[in-house]
N, C-alpha and C positions, 0 to 999 in steps of 0.2 A: 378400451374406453372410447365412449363416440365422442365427434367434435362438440357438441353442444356441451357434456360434460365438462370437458377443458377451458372451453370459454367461460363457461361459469365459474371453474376452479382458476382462472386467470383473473377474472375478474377481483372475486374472495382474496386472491394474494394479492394484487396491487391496494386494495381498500386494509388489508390486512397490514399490508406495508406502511399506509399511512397511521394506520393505528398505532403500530411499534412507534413508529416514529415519535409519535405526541408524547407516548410513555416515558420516552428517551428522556424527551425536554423536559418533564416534570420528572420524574422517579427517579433519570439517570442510571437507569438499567438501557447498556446499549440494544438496539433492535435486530444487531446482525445476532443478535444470542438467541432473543427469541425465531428470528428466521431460519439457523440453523437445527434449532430443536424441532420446529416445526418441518424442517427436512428428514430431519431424522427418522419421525414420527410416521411420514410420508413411507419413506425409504427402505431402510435395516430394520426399523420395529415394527413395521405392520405388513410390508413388500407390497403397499398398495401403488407403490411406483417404481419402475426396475429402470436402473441411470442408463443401463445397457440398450435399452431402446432408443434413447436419444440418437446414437452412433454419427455420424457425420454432423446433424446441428449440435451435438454440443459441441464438436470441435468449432463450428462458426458462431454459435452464440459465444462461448471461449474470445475467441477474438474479438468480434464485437464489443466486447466489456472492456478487452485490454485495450482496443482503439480510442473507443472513449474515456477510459479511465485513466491513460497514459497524456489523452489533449487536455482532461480539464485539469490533471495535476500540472500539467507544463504551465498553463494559463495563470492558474492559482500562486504559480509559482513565483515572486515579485521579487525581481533585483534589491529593486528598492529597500525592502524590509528584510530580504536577508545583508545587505550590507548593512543593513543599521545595527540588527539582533545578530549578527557572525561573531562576535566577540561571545555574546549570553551564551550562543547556541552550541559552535560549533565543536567543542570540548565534547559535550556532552552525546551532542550526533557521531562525532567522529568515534569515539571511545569505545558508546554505545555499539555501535552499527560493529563493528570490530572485534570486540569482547563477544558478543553475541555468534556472532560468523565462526569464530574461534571456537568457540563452547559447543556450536552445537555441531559442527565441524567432527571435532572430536567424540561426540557424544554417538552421533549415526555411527562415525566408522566405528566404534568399540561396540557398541548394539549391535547392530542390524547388518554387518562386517560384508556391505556394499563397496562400491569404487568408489575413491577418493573425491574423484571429478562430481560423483553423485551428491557424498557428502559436503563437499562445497557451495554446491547447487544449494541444496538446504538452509544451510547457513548463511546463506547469502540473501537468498528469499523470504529469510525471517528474519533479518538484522534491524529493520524498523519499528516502528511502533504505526498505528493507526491512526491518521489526521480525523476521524471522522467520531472514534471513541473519545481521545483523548480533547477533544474542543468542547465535546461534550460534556464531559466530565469534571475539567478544570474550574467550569464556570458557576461547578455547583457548590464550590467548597471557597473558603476564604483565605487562599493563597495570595500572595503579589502579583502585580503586574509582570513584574520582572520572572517570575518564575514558571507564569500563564504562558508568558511570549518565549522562555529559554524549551516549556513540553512543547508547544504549537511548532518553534519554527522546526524541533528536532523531527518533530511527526512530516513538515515538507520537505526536508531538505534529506531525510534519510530515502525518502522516494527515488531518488538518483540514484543510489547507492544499489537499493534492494530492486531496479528493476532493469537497469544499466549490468550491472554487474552478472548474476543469474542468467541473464539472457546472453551473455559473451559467454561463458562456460556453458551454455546449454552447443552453442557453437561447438565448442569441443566437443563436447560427450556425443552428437551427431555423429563427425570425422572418425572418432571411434580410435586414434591414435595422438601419441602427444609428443609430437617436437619441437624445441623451444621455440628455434629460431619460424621454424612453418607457425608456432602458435600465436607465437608475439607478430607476426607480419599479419596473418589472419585477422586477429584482433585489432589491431590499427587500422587494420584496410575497413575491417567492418563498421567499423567506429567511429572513421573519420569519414567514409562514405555515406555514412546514415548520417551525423550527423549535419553534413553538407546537405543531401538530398531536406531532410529539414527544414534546418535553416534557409535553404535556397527557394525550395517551397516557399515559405514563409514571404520572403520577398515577393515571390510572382502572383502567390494570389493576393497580398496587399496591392501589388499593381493593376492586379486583373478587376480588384474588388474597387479599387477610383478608378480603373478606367471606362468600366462599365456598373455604373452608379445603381444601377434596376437590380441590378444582383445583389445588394444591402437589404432588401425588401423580404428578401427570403430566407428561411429560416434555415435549409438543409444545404445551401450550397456550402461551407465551411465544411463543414463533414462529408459531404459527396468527396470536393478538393483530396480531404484528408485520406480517403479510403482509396484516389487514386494513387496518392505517394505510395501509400502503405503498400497499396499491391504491387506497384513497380520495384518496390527495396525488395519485399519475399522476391518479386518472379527472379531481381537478380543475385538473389540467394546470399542478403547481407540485412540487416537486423529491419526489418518493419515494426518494432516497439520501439528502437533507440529514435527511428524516425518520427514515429509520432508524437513521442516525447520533447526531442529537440523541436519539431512541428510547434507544439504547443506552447514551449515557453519562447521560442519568439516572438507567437503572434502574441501574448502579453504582455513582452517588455521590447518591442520593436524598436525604440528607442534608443536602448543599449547596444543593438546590433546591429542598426543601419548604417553599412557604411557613408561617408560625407560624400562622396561622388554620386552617391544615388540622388541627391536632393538637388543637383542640379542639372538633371534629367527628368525625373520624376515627380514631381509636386504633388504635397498632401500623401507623400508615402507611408505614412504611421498609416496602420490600421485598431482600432479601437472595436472590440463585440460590445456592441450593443444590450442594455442590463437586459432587453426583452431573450436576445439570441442564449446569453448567459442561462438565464433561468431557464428557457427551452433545454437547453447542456443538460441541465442541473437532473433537472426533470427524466433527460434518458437516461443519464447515469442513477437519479434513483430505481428507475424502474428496472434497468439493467442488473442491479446490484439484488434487489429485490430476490430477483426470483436467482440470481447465482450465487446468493448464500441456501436459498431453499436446496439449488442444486450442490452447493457443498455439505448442506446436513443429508442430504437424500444418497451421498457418493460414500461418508465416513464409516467405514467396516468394523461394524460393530462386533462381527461374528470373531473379529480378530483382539481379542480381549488384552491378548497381551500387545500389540503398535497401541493401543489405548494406555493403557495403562504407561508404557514408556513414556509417549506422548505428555501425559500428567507429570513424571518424574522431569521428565527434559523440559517441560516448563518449569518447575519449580526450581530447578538446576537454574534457570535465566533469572528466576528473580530474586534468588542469592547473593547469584552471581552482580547484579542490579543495586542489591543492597550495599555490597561492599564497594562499588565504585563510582557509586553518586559523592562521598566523602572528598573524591579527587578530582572532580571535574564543576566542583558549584563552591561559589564561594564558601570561607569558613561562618562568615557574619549573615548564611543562611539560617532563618527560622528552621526547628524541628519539622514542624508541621510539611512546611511546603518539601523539605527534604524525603518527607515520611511519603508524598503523595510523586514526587520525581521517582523516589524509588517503586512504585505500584503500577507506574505506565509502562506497561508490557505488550499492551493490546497487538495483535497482529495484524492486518485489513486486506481489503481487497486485490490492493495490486499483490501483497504476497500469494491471494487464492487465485489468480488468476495467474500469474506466472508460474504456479504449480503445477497446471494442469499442462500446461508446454511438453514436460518430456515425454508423457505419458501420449498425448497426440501422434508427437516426432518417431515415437515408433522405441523411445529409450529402452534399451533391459532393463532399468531399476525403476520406470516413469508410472510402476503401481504405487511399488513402495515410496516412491516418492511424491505422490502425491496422495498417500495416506497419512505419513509423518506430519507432511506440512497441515492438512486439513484438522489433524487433531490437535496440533499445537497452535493451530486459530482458535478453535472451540475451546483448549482450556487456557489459553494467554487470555481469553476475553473471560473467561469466565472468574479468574487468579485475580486481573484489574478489579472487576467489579465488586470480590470478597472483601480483598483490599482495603480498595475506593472509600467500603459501605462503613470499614472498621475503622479506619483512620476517620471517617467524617462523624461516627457517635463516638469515637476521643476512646472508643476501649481498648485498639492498638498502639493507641500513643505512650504506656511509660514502655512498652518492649523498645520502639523508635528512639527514647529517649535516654534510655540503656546504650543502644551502637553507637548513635550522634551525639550526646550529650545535651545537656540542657541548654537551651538560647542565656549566651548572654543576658540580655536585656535582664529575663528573670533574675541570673546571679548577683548582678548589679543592685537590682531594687533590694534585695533581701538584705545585700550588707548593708 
């Protein structure tokens, strides 16, 4: 294919992009659904694009994504509002994120009769739900507040969970051997080293960024900064995602971090992004995201009919599993409805498709299989939300919901 073709097909995807997008806002059909299909299309169904030529840029477009998608989660990420909503939320996140890990844990090793370490991976990488579906989604339906803010915080704060976690067993599954004690030191040294390197960042360029005032003017120094940590944690072969993650929710809640001895050295050490710098973020991680769901519909092996099809089974297995443990973790004096729509966020997103692609890079034995499970269990976790979503919101799933949950108070009240 020559360049010019590309640039034109670059161009048609990012405008393509913004189209999904509008649709989102009004129809609330998420766009990474349409972007993957249109992968697909691209990809397995017609072979007008073979993923295998990428070879070395996708490993760096890969990164790339996780770089930026790991700062603007950190950023996003608000002390603030998870202290207020950790009471709504964190039942739900915690339970969630666990149950999930568990199930699907269980589910690879008995399928697909992989290493343990593999199936962890899995499970780990898919125990969240997608901040990007789910915000979308809530805003269309007339839930509570309360129960808008218990889906939203569970979709940030499982971020930690699914990309923190994944990524220290990828650690493992690298070493290729498992001793406790070598593994529990590993993982601590990794973990506290990243996130020091982080946080510590986080300090020096808030220093570097007041002490050299010309540098606020520009849009890409934050991200330059960022790409140097990152590269210093890999070259010393300890988590460059734990670091940009911790990276990123310092420089959002600096506040919470600065120790008191810095302030009477430093003056004016908060650092604040600017809403212009933000929206520039915002803007790479759309275009990023853009074209790396195109490139997860373009990678999903279709020829492999039966990982599809599990993939289907092993979501439907999470939102069973979903249904029965929403009863124990949200109030009783929850509405049906909002109950009906807690249990249907299942979505999976990008940090899990991008932390997928990790083993398979790292050179894993199972880093095919393992990033075809995960890719098919995004395509049908988003696809499962949306059926859902659609049915609970014209009310013809609601008396099944109101069969497992039972009927709202309020109603039983008025009737007697």
């Amino acid at each position: 294919m020559s360049t010019a073709i590309v640039i034109i097909f670059i161009g048609i995807f990012i405008f393509w992009g913004h189209y999904l997008a509008a649709i989102f806002e009004k129809r609330g059909i998420p766009d990474v659904l349409g972007l993957m299909l249109i992968g697909m299309v691209l990809g397995p169904i017609t072979g007008l694009v073979d993923t295998r030529s990428f070879d070395s840029f996708g490993k760096l477009f890969s990164h790339l994504v996780l770089v930026f998608i790991l700062f603007e989660s950190g950023t996003d990420l608000k002390i603030s509002e998870v202290q207020k909503s950790f009471k709504l939320s964190a039942g739900i996140t915690v339970v969630g994120f666990f149950v999930t890990w568990i199930v699907l844990t269980a589910l690879t090793f008995v399928i697909f009769k992989i290493s343990i370490l593999s199936c962890l991976f899995i499970g780990a990488a898919l125990g969240g739900t997608s901040s990007a579906v789910v915000v979308g989604l809530v805003r269309k339906i007339k839930v509570s507040p309360k129960t808008s803010t218990i889906l939203i915080m569970e979709s940030v704060e499982t971020d930690v969970f699914t990309l923190a976690i994944p990524i220290s067993i990828l650690g493992l599954m690298i070493t290729g051997h498992i001793d406790v004690n070598m593994v529990l030191s590993q993982f601590l040294a990794s973990l506290i080293i990243a996130l020091m390197l982080g946080m510590g960042g986080a300090f020096l360029w808030s220093w570097i960024i007041n002490k050299f005032p010309d540098l606020k003017s520009t849009k890409f120094s934050t991200p330059a900064f960022l790409f140097i940590l990152y590269g210093i944690t890999e070259y010393l072969n300890f988590s460059g995602p734990l670091t940009a993650l911790s990276f990123g929710i310092a420089i959002g809640n600096m506040k919470y971090f600065e120790p008191r001895i810095f302030e009477r050295f430093i003056p004016n050490h908060d650092i604040v992004l600017p809403a212009d710098e933000r929206s520039f973020f915002s803007e790479i991680v759309f275009l990023l995201r853009t074209f790396f769901f195109l490139f997860i519909g373009m990678s999903i092996q279709i020829h492999r009919i039966d990982w599809l099809i599990w993939g289907a089974l092993m979501t439907l297995a999470l939102c069973i599993a979903r249904i029965l443990y929403v009863p124990l973790v949200v109030p009783k004096s929850t509405a049906v409805l909002d109950k009906a729509v807690i249990s249907s966020m299942i979505p999976k997103g990008l940090g899990a498709a991008v932390v997928a692609t990790l083993p398979f890079q790292r050179g894993v034995p199972d880093g095919d299989i393992i990033q075809a499970i995960c890719f098919s269990l995004i395509l049908f976790s988003t696809v499962f939300t949306v059926l859902f979503f659609f049915l609970i919101n014209k009310g013809i799933s609601m008396p099944f919901y109101r069969f497992i949950y039972g009927k709202d108070k309020t109603v039983v009240s008025s009737e007697q």
